[in-house]
C-alpha positions in Angstrom: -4.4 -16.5 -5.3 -8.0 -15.4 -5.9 -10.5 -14.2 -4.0 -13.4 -17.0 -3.2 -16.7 -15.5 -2.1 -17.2 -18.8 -0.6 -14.5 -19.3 1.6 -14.8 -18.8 5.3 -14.5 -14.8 6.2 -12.0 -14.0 8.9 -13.4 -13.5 12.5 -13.4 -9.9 13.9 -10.9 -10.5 16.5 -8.3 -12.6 13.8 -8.9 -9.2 11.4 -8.1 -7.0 14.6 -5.1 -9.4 15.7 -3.8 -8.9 11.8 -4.0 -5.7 11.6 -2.6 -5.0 14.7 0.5 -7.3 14.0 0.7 -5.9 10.1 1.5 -2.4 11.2 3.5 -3.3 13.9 5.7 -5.9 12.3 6.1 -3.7 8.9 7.9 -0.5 8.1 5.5 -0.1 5.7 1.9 -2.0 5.1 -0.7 -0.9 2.5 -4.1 -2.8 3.5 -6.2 -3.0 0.1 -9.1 -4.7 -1.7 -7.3 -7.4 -3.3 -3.4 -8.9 -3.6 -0.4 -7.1 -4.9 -0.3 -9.7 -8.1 -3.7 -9.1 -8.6 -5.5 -5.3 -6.9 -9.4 -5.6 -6.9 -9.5 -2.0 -7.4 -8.3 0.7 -8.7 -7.5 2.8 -5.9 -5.9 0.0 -4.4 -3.4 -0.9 -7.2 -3.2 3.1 -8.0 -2.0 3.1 -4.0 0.3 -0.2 -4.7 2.1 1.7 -7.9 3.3 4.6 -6.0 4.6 2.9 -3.2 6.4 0.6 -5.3 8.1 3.6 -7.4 10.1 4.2 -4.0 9.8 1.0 -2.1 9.9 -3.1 -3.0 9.0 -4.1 0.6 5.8 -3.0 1.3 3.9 -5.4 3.1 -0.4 -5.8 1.5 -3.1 -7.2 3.7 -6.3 -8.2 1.8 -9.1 -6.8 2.8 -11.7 -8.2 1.1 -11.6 -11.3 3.3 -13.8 -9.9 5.9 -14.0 -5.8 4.8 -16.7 -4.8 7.3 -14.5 -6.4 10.1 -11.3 -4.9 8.5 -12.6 -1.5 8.2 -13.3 -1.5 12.0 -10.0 -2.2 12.8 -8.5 -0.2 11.0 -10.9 2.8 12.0 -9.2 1.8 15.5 -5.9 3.0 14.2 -6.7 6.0 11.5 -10.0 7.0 12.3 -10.7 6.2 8.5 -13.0 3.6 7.4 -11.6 3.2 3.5 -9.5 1.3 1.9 -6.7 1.4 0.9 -4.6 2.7 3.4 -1.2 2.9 4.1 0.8 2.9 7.2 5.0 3.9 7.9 6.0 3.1 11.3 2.9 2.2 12.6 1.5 6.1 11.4 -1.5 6.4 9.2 -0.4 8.1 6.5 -3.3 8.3 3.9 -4.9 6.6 0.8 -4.1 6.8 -2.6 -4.8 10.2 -3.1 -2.9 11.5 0.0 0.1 9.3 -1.5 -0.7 11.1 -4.9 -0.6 14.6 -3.4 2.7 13.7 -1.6 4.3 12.3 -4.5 3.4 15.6 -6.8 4.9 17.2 -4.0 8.4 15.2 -3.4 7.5 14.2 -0.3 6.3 10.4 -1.1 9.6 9.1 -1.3 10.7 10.6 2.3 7.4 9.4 3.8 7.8 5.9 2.8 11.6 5.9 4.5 13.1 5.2 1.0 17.0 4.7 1.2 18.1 7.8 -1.1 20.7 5.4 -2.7 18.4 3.5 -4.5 16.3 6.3 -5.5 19.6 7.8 -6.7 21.0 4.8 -8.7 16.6 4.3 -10.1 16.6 7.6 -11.1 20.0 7.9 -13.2 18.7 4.6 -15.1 15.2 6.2 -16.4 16.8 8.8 -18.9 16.1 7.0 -22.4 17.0 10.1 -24.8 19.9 8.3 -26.2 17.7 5.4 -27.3 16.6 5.0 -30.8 12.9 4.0 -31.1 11.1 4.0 -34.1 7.3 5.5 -32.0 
């Protein structure tokens, strides 16, 4: 799915009825400029990639279908206008940046609710010392 300039933009009150429903029907939602196959920026997919190294179900809104009408909205619930954001259990937790800081400091992963099995069982797969590649 791409983004078509000239396709209808959402109403205000569908963008306020999404976002209300997104963050109360998700554990965790990241609204962002762009899709998860395809981010429309780099903040957004930045935001998307740390997520993802802790979670698979993270829900993405869109924003770019209406973003005037989406920032508002979402002002409503995190007194910030940017995009992206991300939300756990209908909290604001930040941007990408804020993600960044809490991943640098081990806290991403227990922010996003991630099940500390999977982390466990990720983590023992990523050591590739005793591979033999030729770079």
């Amino acid at each position: 799915m791409t983004f078509d300039p000239n396709a209808p933009q959402l109403d205000a009150e569908e963008v306020r009825s999404r976002v209300d429903g997104a963050i109360a029907d998700n554990e965790v939602v990241l609204f962002m400029k762009g899709t998860a196959h395809m981010p429309q920026c780099g903040y957004s997919k930045r935001a998307l990639g740390l997520i993802r190294q802790y979670r698979d179900d993270v829900a993405t809104v869109d924003v770019l279908q209406n973003i005037d009408a989406f920032r508002e909205a979402l002002a409503a619930h995190s007194d910030w206008e940017t995009t992206p954001q991300t939300f756990v259990d209908g909290e604001f937790v930040g941007g990408s940046d804020i993600l960044a800081e809490l991943d640098e400091r081990g806290q991403l992963a227990e922010t996003l609710n991630a099940d500390p099995d999977v982390l466990e069982s990720d983590t023992s797969s990523t050591d590739d010392s005793s591979v033999n590649a030729p770079f």
